[in-house]
N, C-alpha and C positions, 0 to 999 in steps of 0.2 A: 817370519822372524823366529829366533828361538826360544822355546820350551819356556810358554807363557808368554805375557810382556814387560812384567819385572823381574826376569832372569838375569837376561843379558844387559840392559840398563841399571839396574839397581846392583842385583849383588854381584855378576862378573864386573860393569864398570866401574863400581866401589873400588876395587881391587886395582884399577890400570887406569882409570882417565874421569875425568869428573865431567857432567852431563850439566853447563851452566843451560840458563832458560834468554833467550834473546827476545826481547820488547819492543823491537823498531819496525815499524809498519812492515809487512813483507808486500813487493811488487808480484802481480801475476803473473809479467810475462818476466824472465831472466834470462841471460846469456850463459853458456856454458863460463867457469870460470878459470882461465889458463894465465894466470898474471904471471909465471914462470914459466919459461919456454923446456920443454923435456929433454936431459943432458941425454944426449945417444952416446955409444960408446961401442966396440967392437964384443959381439957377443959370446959368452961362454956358459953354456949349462951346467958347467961343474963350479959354478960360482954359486948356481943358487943355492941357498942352505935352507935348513928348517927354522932357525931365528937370524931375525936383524933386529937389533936394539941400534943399531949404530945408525940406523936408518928409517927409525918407526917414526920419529919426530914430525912436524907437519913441515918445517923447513924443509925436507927429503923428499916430498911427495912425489916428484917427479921419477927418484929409484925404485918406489914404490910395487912396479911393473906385479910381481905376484904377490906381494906382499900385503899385507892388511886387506884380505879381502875377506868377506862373511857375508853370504846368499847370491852367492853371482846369478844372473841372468842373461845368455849368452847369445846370440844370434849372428849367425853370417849374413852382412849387406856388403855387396860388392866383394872386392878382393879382401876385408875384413872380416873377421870376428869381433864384434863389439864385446866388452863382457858389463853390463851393470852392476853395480852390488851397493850395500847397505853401507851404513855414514859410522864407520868405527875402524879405529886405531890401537894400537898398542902404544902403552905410555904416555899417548898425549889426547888433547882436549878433543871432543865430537868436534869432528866441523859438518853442518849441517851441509845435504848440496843431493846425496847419491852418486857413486864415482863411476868413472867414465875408463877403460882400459880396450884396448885392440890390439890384433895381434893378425900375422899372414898365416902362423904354421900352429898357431894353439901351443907352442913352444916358449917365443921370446915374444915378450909383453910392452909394452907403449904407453906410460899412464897419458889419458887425453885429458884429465880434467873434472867438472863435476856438472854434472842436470839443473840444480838452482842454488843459488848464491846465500840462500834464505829458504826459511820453512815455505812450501807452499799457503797461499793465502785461505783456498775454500777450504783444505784439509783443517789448517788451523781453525779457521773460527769455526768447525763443527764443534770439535773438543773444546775451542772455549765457550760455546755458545751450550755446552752440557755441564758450566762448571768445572772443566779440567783444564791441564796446563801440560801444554806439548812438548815433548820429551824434543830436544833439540838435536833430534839425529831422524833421518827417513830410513824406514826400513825393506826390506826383502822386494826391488823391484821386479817387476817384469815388463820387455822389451819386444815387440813383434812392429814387423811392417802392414801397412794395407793400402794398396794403392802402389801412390807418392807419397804415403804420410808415415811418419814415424809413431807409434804409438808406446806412451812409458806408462805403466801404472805403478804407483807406489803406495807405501804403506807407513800411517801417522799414530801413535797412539799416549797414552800417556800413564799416569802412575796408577789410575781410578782403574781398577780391575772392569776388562773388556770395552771400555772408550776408547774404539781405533776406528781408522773410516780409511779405503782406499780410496786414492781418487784416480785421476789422469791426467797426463800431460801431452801435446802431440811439438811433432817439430819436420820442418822439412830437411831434417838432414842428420844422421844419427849422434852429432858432437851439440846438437842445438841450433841457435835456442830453442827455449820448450817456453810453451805455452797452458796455462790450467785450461784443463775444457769443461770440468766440473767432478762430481761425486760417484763413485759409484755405488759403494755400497758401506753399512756404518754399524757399527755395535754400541750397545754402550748396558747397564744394568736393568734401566726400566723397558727392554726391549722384551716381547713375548717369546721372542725366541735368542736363547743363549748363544749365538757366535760370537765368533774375536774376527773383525774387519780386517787382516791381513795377511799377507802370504798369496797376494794373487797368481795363477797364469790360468792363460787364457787360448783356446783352440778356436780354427778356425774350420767346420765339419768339410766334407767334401761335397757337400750339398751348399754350402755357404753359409752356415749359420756358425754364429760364435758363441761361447759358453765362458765362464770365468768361475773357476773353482778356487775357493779360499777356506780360511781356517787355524784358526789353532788350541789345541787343547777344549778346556767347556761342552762345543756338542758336538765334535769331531769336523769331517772336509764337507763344506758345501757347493753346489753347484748352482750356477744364477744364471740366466739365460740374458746377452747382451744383443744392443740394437748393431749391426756388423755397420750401419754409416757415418752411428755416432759411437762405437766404442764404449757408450754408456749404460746402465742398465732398460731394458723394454721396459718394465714397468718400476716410476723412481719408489724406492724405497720396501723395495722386495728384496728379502733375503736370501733365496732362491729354497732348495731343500737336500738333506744329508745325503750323502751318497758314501761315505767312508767312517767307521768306528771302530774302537776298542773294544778290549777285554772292561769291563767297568763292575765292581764290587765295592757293597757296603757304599753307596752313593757317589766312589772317587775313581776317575779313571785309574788306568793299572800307567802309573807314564803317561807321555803324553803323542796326538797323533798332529801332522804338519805338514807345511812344507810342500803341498802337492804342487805334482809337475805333470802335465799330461802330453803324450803326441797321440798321434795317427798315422800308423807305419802302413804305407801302401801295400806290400809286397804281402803282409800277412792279412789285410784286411781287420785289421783291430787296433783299437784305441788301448793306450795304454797307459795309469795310474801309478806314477810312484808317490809315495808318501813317505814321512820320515817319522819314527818311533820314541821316544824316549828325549832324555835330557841332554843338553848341550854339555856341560862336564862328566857326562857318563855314559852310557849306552846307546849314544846317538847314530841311527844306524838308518838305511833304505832300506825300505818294502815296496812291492811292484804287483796292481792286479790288473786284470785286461778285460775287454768287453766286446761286444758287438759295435755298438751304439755310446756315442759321448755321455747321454745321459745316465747311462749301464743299464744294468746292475752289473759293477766289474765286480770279476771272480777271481780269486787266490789261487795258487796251484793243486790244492785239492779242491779245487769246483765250490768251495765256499763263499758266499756275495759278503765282500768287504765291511759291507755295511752290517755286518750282524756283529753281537758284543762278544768277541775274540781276537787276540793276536792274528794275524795273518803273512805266509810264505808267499813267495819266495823272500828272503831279507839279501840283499846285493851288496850290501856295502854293512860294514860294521869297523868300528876301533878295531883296528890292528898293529901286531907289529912281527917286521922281519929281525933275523939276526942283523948286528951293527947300524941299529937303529935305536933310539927310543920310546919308538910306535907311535900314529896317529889315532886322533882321537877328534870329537866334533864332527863326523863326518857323515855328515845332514845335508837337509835341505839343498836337494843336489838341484842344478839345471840340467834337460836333456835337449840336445839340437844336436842339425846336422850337415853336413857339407855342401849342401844340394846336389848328392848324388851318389846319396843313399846310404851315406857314412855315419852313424850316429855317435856321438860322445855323451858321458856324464863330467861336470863340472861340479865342485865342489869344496866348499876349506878343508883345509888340514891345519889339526892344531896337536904338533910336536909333543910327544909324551913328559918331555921333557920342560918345559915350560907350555902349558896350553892356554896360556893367554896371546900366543902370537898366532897371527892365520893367514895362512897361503892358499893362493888358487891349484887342483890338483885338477886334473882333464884327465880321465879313462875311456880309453876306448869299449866302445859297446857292442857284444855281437850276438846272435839270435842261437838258442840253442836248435835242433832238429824239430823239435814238437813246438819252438814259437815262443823260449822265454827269453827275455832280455838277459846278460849277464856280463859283466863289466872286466875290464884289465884289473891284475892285481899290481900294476906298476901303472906312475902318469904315464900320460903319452909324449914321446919324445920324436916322433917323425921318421923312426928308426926303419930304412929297409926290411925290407919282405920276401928275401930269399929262401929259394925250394930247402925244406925240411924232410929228409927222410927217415925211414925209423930205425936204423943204426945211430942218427942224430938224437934222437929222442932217450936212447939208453942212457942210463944214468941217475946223480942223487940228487935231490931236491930237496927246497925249504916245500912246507903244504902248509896253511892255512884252513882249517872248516872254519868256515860262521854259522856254527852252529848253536849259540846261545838263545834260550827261549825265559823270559820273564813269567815267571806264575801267576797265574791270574789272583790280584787281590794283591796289596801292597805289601804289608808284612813291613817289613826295612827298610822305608823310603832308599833309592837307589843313591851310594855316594860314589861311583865309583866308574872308570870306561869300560871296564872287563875287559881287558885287551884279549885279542883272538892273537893265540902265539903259534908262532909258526915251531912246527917239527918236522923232523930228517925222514925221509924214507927213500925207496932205490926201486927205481926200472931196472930189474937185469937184463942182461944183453939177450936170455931164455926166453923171454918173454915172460917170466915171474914177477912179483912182489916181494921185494927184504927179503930172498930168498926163499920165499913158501911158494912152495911146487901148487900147490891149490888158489891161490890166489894168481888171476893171470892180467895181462894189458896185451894191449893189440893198438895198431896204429894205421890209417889211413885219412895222409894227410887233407884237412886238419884238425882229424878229430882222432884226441886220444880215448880208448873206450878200457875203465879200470875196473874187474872183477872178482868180487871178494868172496869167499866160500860162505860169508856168514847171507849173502842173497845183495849186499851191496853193489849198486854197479852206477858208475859215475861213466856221462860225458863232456869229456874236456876238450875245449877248441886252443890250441898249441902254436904259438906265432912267436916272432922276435919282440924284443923290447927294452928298453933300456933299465938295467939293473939300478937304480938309484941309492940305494943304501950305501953299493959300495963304489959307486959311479964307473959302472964298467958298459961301454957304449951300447952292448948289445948280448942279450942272454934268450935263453929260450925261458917263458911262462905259457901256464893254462889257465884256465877258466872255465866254469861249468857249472851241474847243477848235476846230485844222485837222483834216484827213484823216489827219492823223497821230499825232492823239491831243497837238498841243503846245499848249499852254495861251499864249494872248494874252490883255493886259487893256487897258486907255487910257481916257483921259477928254480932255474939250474943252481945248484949251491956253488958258490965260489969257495 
């Protein structure tokens, strides 16, 4: 969940939906809940916008499709993508449950419904049986197959700083019903070791072993080693130990660290660490470090182990904004999965610069740079054809983007702000130059564009179709990349 756990609860739902507390027994086992059947209707991409108010309401749910979503958790079973996400709305009341959406192309969306009807039962009486009282919304699930079985784990906490406990739920079929199988892991203040119980996901090694890394803020990401037949922890009430940290001065983090998401890409042989930085109304951005080994020590792009107290590159995603937009922002706590065959995406909200209390699912395509980094579409994905690119194609002006903002270590100013990453103009000449400086050159061999700067700069960019969204035009050329120094550029063709 984000950036603490009276963030988003207290002062963002202060602002848009009020978090009442429900008192009537909750049942273990629950049905998914579909008491409205989902209106279909002939689909159009240029329909979808950055707000719906006309449609946030819980009466809507069913148009819901990208809408009101915050921490999805994504998995293909079968011909689907399921996506999970956490129990919040714009303008209108929590309805407790974790919502349920699918989809064929990662494009046009399907709301299915929700996981439970009611608070889970063991999660609740942890927190009431420590004195707290359960925030009536479940937060930041995570969703993986084993077997024939479905397995969901979610996230419960409440207003008492660090009383949150994941637990589990399995189902044999990904819409439900789900069943509690029990606890897995729990924080609360008289614990000897300071975690926050939420934000699960969980891997399964290539040896067979599974691990489940959680976290947020207090004493950074940890890793707990699980039973792979019962999904719950080997040994109950181990907290496991740190494998991810901050910059930390004068006793306070610099921001905060989240969100972790881990795979294991075959083709490279490494496991791989995103984690999310900073606050949900401000700087909320992805970082990515990789490893040999699940347990790590995973390493940043300058070979530094994550776990040591410093900010860490590469950053993948941060607030941004193109021209004829109002830029996003909230763009965190990403899910990473993939097509089963070999295709990886990032999932994540978007919340409109423009009002950022609305939040939409955004899907980026993910591609591997030459040396092995992860690096993301600077547009959603829209399923856009993939035709030959050559580099008389490639000449020409572009919006660019750097994400290159870095937080000082040590607070100073507590952060109020997204710092949007703004895009600016620049030109491939048809020479093979930059903006016209004979010194500054690019080169192209698709699909990698390769840009060199006289100051020792040199970026590569992988160059594909994709659908322009700002100004809704089907199909534009963007790149994606990473310089010599690990900082993340993205652009597309300027209209």
């Amino acid at each position: 969940m984000k950036a603490k756990n009276l963030y988003l609860i207290v002062a963002l739902a202060a602002a848009i939906f009020s978090c009442s507390k429900k008192e009537t027994p909750v049942p273990t086992t629950t049905k998914t809940d579909t008491t409205t059947t989902p209106v279909t209707s002939t689909f159009d991409i240029n329909s979808i916008s950055d707000t719906y108010a006309d449609i946030a309401a819980f009466t809507y749910y069913p148009k819901w499709t990208v809408y009101n979503v915050h921490d999805p958790s994504i998995k293909k079973f079968g011909d689907y993508y399921y996506c999970y996400s956490t129990d919040v709305a714009f303008g209108t009341d929590v309805r407790s449950g974790l919502q349920i959406r699918r989809s064929k192309d990662l494009v046009q969306w399907e709301y299915v419904g929700w996981v439970f009807s009611s608070l889970p039962a063991q999660g609740s009486a942890y927190i009431t049986g420590k004195g707290g009282t359960p925030y009536n919304a479940l937060w930041a699930p995570y969703v993986m197959k084993v077997g024939s079985e479905y397995r969901l784990y979610y996230s419960l906490s409440s207003a008492v700083a660090r009383l949150s406990v994941i637990g589990m739920a399995t189902a044999s079929a990904p819409d439900g019903p789900w069943t509690e199988k029990g606890i897995v892991v729990t924080s609360a203040n008289d614990a000897s070791i300071q975690t926050n119980a939420i934000d699960p996901t969980v891997i399964t090694t290539t040896s067979g072993e599974q691990y489940m890394y959680y976290g947020s803020a207090w004493d950074g990401i940890y890793i707990l080693k699980l039973d792979p037949s019962t999904g719950l922890a080997v040994s109950p009430g181990d907290k496991g130990k740190r494998i991810a940290n901050r910059g930390f001065t004068g006793g306070k983090y610099n921001g905060n660290i989240e969100g972790a998401e881990v795979i294991y890409n075959p083709d490279l042989k490494k496991y791989f660490l995103f984690i999310s930085y900073d606050w949900l109304q401000t700087k909320y951005n992805v970082r990515v470090g990789r490893a040999d080994s699940p347990t790590g020590p995973f390493y940043d792009y300058n070979g530094h182990d994550v776990n040591t107290d410093e900010d860490h590159g590469p950053m993948l995603l941060a607030p941004y904004q193109f021209t004829n937009q109002s830029g996003w922002q909230g763009t965190g706590h990403c899910a990473v999965f993939d097509n089963g065959s070999g295709q990886y995406y990032m999932a994540h909200q978007g919340r409109p610069g423009i009002n950022s209390y609305f939040m939409d699912l955004h899907v980026r395509k993910i591609s591997w740079t030459p040396d092995g980094w992860p690096i993301v579409s600077p547009e959603r994905y829209a399923n856009v054809a993939q035709t030959t690119i050559a580099s008389t194609d490639v000449a020409g002006t572009y919006e660019k983007i750097i994400l290159n903002y870095h937080v000082v270590p040590g607070y100073g100013t507590e952060q109020t702000n997204p710092d949007f990453q703004v895009s600016t103009t620049f030109k491939l000449d048809a020479a093979g130059t930059i903006d016209g400086n004979t010194a500054d050159k690019w080169t192209f061999a698709a699909p990698w564009l390769e840009l060199k700067y006289s100051n020792g700069d040199t970026y590569e960019l992988k160059v594909e179709r994709e659908r322009d969204w700002e100004n809704k035009i089907t199909s534009t050329l963007i790149f994606t990349g990473l310089d010599n120094h690990g900082t993340a550029i993205w652009g597309k063709r300027k209209q």
